[in-house]
C-alpha positions as a printed Julia matrix, in Angstrom:
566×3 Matrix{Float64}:
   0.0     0.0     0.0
   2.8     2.33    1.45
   4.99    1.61   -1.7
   2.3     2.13   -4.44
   1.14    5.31   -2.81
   5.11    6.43   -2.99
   5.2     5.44   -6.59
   2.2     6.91   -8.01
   2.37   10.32   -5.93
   6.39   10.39   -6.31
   7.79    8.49   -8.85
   9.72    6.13   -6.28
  11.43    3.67   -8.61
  10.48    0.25   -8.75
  13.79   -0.82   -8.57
  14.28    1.14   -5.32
  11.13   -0.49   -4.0
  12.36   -3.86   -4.6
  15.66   -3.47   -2.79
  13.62   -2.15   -0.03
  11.32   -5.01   -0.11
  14.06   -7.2    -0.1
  15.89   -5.58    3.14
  13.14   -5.83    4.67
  12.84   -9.4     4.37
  16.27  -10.13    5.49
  16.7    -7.24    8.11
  13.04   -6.46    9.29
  12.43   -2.74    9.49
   9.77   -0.44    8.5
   9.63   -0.09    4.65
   9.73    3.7     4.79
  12.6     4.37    6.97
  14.61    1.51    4.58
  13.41    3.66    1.83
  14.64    6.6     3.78
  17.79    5.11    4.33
  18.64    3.8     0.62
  17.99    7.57   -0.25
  15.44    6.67   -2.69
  12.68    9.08   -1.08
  12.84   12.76    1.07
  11.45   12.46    4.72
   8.17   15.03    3.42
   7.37   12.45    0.51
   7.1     9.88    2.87
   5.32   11.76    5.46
   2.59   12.56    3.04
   2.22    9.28    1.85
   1.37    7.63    5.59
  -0.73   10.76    5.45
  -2.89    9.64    2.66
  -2.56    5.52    3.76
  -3.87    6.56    7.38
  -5.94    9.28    5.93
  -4.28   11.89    8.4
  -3.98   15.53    7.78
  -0.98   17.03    6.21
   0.6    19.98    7.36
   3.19   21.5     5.52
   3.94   23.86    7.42
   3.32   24.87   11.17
   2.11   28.93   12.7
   3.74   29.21   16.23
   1.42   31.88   16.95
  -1.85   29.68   16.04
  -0.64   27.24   19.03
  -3.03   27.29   22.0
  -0.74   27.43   25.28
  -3.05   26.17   27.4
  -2.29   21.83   25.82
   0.8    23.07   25.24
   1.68   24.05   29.3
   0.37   20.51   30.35
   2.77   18.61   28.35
   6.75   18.62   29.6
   9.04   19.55   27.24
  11.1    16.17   27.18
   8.2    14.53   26.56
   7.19   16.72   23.67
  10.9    16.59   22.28
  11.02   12.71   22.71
   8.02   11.37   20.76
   7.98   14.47   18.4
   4.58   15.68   19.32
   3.06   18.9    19.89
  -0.39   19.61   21.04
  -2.21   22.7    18.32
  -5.59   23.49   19.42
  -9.26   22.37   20.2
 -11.34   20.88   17.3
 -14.65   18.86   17.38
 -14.1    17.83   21.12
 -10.44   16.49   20.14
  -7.03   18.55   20.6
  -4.93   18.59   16.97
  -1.46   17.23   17.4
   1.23   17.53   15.2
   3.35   14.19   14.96
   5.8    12.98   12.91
   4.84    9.35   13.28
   1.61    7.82   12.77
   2.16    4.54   14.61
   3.19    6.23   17.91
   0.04    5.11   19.32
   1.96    4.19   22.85
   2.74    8.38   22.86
  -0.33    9.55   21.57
  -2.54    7.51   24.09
  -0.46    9.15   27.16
  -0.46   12.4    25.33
  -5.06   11.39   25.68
  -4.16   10.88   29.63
  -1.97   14.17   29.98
  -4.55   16.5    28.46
  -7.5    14.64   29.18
  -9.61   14.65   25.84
  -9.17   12.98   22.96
  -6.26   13.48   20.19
  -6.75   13.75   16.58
  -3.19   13.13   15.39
  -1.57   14.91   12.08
   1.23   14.87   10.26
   4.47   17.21    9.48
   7.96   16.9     9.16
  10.6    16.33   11.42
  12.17   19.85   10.63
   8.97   22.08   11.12
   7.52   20.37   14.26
  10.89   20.8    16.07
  11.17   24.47   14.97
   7.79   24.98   15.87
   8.38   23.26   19.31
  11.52   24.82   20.05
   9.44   28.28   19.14
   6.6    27.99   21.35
   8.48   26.01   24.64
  11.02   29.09   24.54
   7.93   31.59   24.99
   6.37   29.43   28.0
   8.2    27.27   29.19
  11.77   29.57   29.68
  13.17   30.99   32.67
  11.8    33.54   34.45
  12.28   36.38   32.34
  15.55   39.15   33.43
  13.35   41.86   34.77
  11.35   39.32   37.3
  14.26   38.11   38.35
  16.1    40.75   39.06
  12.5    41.7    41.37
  12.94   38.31   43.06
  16.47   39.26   43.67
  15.72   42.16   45.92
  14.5    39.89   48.5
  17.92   37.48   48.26
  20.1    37.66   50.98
  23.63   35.76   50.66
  24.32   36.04   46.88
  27.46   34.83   46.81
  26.21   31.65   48.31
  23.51   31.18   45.57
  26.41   31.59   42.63
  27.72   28.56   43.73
  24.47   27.0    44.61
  23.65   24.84   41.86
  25.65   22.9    38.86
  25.25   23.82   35.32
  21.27   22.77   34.02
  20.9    20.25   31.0
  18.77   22.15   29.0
  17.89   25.76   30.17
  14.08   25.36   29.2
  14.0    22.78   31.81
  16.13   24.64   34.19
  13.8    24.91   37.61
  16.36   26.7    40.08
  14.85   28.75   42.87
  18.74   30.28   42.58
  17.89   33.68   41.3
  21.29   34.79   40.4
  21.57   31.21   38.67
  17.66   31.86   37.4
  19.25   35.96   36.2
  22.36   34.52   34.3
  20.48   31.67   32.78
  18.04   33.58   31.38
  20.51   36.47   29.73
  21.6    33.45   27.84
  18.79   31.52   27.36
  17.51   35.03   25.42
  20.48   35.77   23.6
  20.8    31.95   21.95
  17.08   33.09   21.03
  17.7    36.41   19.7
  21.01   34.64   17.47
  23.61   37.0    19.86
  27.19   36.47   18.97
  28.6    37.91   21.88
  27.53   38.51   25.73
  28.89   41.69   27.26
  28.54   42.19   30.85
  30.24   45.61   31.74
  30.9    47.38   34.84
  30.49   50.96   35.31
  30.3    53.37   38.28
  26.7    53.32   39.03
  25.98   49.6    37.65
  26.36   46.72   35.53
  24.85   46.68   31.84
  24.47   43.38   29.89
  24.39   43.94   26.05
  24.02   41.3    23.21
  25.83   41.66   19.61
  23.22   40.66   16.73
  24.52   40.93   13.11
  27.3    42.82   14.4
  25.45   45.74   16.5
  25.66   45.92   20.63
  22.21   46.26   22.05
  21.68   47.16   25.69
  18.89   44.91   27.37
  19.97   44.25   30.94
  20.71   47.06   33.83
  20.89   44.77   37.02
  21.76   46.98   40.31
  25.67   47.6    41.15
  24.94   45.48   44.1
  24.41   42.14   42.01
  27.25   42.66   39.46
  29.74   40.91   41.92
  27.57   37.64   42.07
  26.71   37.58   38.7
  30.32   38.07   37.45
  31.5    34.88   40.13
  28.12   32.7    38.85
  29.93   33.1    34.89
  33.59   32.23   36.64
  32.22   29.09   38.23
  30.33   27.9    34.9
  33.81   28.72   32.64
  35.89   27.19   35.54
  38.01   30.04   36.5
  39.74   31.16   39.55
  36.64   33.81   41.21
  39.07   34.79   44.05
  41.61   36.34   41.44
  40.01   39.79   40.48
  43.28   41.83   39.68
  44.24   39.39   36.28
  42.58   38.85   32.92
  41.02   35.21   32.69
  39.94   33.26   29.21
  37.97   29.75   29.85
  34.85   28.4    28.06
  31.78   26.22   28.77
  28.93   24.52   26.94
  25.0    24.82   27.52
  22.37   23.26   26.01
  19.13   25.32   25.09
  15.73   24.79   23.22
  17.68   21.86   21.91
  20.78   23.62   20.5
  24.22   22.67   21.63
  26.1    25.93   22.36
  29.76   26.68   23.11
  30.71   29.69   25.2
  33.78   31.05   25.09
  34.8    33.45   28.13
  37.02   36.82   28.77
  37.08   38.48   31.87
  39.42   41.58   32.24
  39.86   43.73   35.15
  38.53   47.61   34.9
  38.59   50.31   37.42
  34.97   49.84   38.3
  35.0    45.73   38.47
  35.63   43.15   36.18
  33.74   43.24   32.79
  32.96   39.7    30.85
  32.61   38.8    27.17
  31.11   36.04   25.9
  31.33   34.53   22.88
  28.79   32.24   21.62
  29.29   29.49   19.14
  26.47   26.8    17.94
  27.88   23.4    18.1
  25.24   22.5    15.08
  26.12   25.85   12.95
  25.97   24.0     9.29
  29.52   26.08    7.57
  28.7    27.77    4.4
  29.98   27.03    1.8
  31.33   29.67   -0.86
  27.8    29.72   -2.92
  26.3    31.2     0.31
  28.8    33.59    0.94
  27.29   36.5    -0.99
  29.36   36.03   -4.11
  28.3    37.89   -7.42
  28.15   34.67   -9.71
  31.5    36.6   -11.61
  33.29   36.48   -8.27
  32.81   33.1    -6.85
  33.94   31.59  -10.3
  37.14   33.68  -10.1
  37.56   32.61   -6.6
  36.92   28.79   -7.2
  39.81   29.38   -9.82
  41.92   30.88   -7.49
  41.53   27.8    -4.75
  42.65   25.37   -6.91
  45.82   26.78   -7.21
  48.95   24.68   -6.08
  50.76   27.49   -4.76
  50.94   31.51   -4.09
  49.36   33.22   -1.28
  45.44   34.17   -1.08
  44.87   37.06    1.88
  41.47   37.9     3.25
  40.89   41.32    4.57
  38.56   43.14    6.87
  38.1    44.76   10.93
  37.67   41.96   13.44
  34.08   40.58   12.35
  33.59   41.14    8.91
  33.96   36.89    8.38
  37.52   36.37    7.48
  37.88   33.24    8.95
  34.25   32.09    7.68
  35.33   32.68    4.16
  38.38   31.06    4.57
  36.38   27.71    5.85
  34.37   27.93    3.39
  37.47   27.86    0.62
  39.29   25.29    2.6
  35.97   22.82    3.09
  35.31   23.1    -1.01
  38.87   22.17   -1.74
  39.59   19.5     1.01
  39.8    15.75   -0.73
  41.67   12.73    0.65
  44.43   13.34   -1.81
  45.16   17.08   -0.22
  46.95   17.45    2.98
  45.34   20.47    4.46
  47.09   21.96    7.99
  46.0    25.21    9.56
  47.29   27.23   12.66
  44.34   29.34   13.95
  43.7    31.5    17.14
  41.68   29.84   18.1
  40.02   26.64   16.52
  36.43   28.05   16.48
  35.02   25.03   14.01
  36.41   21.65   13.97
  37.05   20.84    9.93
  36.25   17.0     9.31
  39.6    15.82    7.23
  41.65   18.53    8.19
  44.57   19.4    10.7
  44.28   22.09   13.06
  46.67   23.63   15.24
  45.84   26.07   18.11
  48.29   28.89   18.78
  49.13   28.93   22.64
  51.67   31.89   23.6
  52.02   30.36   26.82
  54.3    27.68   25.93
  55.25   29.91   22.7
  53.63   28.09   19.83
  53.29   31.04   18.32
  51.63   31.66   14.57
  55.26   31.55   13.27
  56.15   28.24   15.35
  53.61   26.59   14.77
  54.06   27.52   10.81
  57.53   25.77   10.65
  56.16   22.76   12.61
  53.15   22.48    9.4
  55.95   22.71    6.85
  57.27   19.7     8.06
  54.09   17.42    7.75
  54.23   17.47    3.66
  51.52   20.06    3.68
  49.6    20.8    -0.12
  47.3    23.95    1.55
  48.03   25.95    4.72
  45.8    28.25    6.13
  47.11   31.08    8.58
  44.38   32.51   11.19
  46.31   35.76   11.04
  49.56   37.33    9.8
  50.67   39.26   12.66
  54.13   39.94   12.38
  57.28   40.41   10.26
  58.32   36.27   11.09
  54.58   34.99   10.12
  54.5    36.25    6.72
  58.2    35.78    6.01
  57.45   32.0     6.02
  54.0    32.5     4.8
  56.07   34.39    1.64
  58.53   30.92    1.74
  55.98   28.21    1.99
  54.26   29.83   -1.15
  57.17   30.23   -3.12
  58.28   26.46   -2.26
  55.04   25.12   -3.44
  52.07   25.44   -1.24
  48.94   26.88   -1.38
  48.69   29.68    1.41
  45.42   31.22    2.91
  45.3    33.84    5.5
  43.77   36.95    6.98
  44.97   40.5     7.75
  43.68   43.58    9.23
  43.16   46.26    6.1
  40.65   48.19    4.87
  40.65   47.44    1.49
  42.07   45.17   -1.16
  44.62   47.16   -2.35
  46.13   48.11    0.96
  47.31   44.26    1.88
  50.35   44.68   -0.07
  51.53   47.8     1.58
  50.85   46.69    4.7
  53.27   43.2     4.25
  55.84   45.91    2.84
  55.6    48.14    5.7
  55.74   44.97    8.07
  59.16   44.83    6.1
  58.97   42.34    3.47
  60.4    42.9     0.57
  58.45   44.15   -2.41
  59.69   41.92   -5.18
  58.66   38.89   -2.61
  54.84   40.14   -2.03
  54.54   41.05   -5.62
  55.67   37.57   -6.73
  53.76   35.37   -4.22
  50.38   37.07   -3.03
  48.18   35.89   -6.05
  44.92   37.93   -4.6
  43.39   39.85   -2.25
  39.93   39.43   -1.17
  38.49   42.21    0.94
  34.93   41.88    2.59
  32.64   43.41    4.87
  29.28   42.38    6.57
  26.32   44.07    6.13
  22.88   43.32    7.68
  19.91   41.92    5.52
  16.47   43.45    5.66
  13.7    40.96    7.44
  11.77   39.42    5.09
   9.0    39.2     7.56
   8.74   43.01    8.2
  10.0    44.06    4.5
   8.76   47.36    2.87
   9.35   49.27    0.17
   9.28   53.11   -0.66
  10.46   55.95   -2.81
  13.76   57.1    -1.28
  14.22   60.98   -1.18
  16.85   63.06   -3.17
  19.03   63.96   -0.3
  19.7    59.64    0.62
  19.95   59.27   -3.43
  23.08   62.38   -3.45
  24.22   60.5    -0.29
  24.89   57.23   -2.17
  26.59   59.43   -5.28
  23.74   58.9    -7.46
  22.15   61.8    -9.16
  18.27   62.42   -8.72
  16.71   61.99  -11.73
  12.48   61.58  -12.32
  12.1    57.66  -12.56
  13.42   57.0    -9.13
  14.45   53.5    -7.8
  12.06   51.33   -5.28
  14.55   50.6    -2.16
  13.17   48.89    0.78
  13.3    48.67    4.8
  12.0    46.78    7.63
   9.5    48.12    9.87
  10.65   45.89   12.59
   8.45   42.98   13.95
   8.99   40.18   16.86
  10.97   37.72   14.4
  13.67   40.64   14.26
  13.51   41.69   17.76
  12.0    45.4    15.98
  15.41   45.8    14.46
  14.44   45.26   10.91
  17.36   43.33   10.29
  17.43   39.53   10.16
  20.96   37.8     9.14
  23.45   38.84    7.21
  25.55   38.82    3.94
  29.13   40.0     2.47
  30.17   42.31    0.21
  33.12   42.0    -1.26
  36.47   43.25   -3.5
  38.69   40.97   -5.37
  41.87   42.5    -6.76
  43.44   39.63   -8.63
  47.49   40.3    -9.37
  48.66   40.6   -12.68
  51.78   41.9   -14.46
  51.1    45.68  -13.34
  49.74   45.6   -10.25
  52.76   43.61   -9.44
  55.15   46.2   -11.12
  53.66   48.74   -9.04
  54.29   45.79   -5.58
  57.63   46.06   -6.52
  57.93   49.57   -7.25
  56.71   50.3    -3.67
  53.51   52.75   -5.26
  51.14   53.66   -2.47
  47.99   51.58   -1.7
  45.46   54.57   -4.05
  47.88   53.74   -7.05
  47.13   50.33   -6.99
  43.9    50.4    -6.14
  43.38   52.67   -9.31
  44.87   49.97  -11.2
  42.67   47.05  -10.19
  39.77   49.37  -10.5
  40.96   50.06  -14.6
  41.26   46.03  -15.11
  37.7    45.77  -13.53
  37.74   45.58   -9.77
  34.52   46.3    -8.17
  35.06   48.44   -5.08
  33.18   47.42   -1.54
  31.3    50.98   -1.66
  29.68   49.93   -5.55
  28.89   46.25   -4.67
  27.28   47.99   -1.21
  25.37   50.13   -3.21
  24.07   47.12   -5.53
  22.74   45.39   -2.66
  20.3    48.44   -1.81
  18.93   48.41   -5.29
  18.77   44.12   -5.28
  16.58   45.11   -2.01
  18.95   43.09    0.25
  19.79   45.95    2.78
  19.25   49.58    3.31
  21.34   52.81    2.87
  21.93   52.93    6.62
  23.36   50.07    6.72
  25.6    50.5     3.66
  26.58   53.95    5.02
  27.69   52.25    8.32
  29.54   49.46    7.29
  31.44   51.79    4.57
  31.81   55.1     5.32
  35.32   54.74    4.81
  35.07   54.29    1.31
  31.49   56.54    0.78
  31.63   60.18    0.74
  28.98   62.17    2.62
């Protein structure tokens, strides 16, 4: 029944069928998840199919904000998460619940007892009933939100004592500590893994502590706990990174994991000392982040072809360039994951490791015991390397043997801090390398920036006004372009912004851009070169993004106004 359902609504081959058939003979199994296995059907296409054989409903898709609370408060979140179900509403005397399995029937009939009515079971993927899950636990079933807390806190006596009070929660939607400077600091994290933070800062001032989460690259203030707390909070963060809490006169790096609304997150923390208290940064990295890959980078189709060229090179040097943030070292994964093969030996020395690259060496600097970028450098050249990537060229020493590992036959990729493409070179130069060696082994430079997308939930477009259009270097004229901006709703947190994207500038060497290397010109004369031979600058490709309706001129003006005039 299953199988000629998936054939005539799919076009499952026969052929797949029968091996399926067969397995299932020798191996037992259900004949879906074989079919699942042997790849010969997607998880939806079988869904629908037990859909139609049990003459379920099939929901494509699931509305967070259509889910009544009231089932959903009755059922614990592991047992939600462990037989993928999830209550929806009241119909016809029977609650709606999404599964993902129609022969649950063990789940389903204690899912009748918890709720106490009957359940009318339907189906949806895997994918959108966890998402939708996830969505709806984290609004009522999280921790007490900051700003109670902090109320509760008031009436707390020892606060010390309740930092140490209580080890470190599996899952922070399940967290139920009466702690509340353990209840405070899981919940600033609990929201920013919600809100996609990057980065934690808790920072001490004169009058009080202020907690402030980076998303797409901008701080936003959403904590002021009372001066009084900021000790115990501070010593509750040193416990869960493992740190010394008595030393307050020294900087301190450490890093711990939580797990929350099912994601796996790493935590990586700096404390330094400042002349009000100690001030904390966290960075936060999801264990199951997927790594793009160069196609999603933001390429201009042009671009990415040059730059899968360029990657298959066997040797010369390939620089990235950018201010701390703009995704360097994301760009450089990306290169490294699309040419890694089991016939490449691919080494890298990073600071530090931030994704672990299946097939690949990495080293972790560690200035304590000097492996330094440059030790650690002539270490790789040692293992037969074919591609080395550099987390940063620092110094003079790193890019001398950068400059000698390309010119003895490897492929080099690294990062440096410039503004543009066409000021890498001077910089090596003014580290003190010789021109004539960075003209004849850097083979590019690829220069990029971040800029923050518009939310395609809250997108809207207008006519934009001749003082924004001067302000971009375009002249007014009477047809005028349609740009767009978000009016901020909950799914952006009323920024307007949701993810982001690069922009970038390639300036590939050739025979007079390197004549200029060597001739020590300045970094304008060789941009104006690469511009003549076709480079597009950061400010133009910026600029194209506002007309493709991708960002706004805000946010082009603030990630370039470097390079744009106003």
């Amino acid at each position: 029944m299953l199988g000629s359902i998936l054939e005539g609504k799919f076009g499952l081959p026969e052929a797949k069928l029968l091996e399926a058939l067969n397995l299932q003979q020798t191996k037992g199994g259900r004949l879906g998840e074989l079919l699942l296995r042997l790849r010969a059907i997607e998880e939806d296409q079988l869904l629908q199919a037990l859909a139609q054989q049990f003459g379920m409903p099939w929901l494509p898709h699931l509305d967070a904000t259509q889910i009544d609370h009231e089932w959903i408060k009755k059922v614990p979140i592991h047992f939600a998460r462990r037989y993928r179900v999830l209550p929806i509403k009241a119909d016809e005397g029977a609650i709606m619940v999404a599964t993902t399995d129609p022969m649950e029937t063990a789940a389903l009939d204690d899912l009748r007892l918890l709720l106490g009515m009957p359940v009318k079971p339907v189906l949806t993927s895997s994918l959108t009933l966890m998402g939708c899950l996830n969505r709806v636990y984290d609004e009522i079933a999280s921790p007490t939100g900051a700003e109670q807390v902090m109320e509760d806190i008031a009436a707390s006596e020892n606060l010390d004592q309740l930092a140490h009070a209580l080890d470190e929660p599996k899952d922070l939607l399940d967290a139920t500590d009466e702690a509340p400077i353990i209840r405070l600091v899981n919940s600033v994290l609990f929201q920013a893994a919600r809100q996609r933070a990057s980065d934690i800062h808790f920072e001490s001032f004169e009058r009080g502590l202020v907690v402030r989460y980076r998303i797409d690259g901008v701080l936003y203030p959403v904590l002021t706990p009372p001066k009084h707390l900021q000790s115990s909070i501070i010593a509750r963060l040193k416990i869960m990174a493992g740190l010394n809490i008595a030393e307050k006169r020294l900087p301190q790096d450490g890093r711990f994991a939580i797990r929350t609304a099912g994601k796996d997150i790493d935590l990586r923390v700096s404390v330094l000392p400042t002349s009000h208290g100690e001030r904390v940064v966290l960075r936060l990295l999801e264990k199951e982040n997927r790594l793009l890959n160069l196609s999603e980078m933001g390429f201009s189709p042009d671009r990415l072809r040059t730059i899968q060229q360029l990657i298959q090179l066997t040797h010369g040097i390939l620089l990235v360039t950018g201010p701390t943030g703009s995704g360097k070292t994301t760009t450089l994964y990306a290169a490294l994951s699309e040419i890694n093969a089991p016939d490449k030996n691919i080494i890298t020395v990073e600071d530090p490791v931030e994704y672990q690259l299946l097939g690949i060496g990495q080293m972790q600097v560690n200035p304590k015991i000097n492996l330094t970028f440059a030790a650690g450098l002539r270490s790789i050249l040692r293992q037969d390397p074919d591609v080395i990537m550099i987390g940063e060229i620092r110094d003079r020493e790193t890019a001398e043997i950068a400059i000698h590992a390309s010119l003895t036959g490897h492929l080099v990729f690294s990062t440096l801090h410039t503004n543009d493409a066409a000021s890498a070179a001077t910089r090596l130069i003014d580290m003190g390398i010789e021109p004539f060696l960075v003209a004849s082994s850097v083979v590019a430079v690829l220069a990029q920036r971040l800029i923050r997308k518009i939310c395609p939930e809250c997108k809207k477009p207008y006519l934009p006004d001749d003082e924004e259009l001067i302000r971009l270097g375009i002249v007014p004229g009477k047809n005028r372009p349609t740009f767009y901006r978000g009016a901020g709703c909950p799914a952006c947190s009323q920024t307007g912004y949701r993810g982001r994207t690069g922009i970038h500038e390639l300036m590939v060497m050739d025979d007079d851009i390197r004549r200029l290397i060597g001739s020590k010109a300045d970094a304008a004369a060789i941009k104006q070169a690469a511009v003549s031979k076709g480079m597009v600058l950061l400010k133009e490709e910026a600029a194209e993004r506002i007309f493709q309706g991708i960002t706004t001129t805000e946010e082009v003006l603030r990630m370039t106004q470097q390079e744009v005039e106003v």
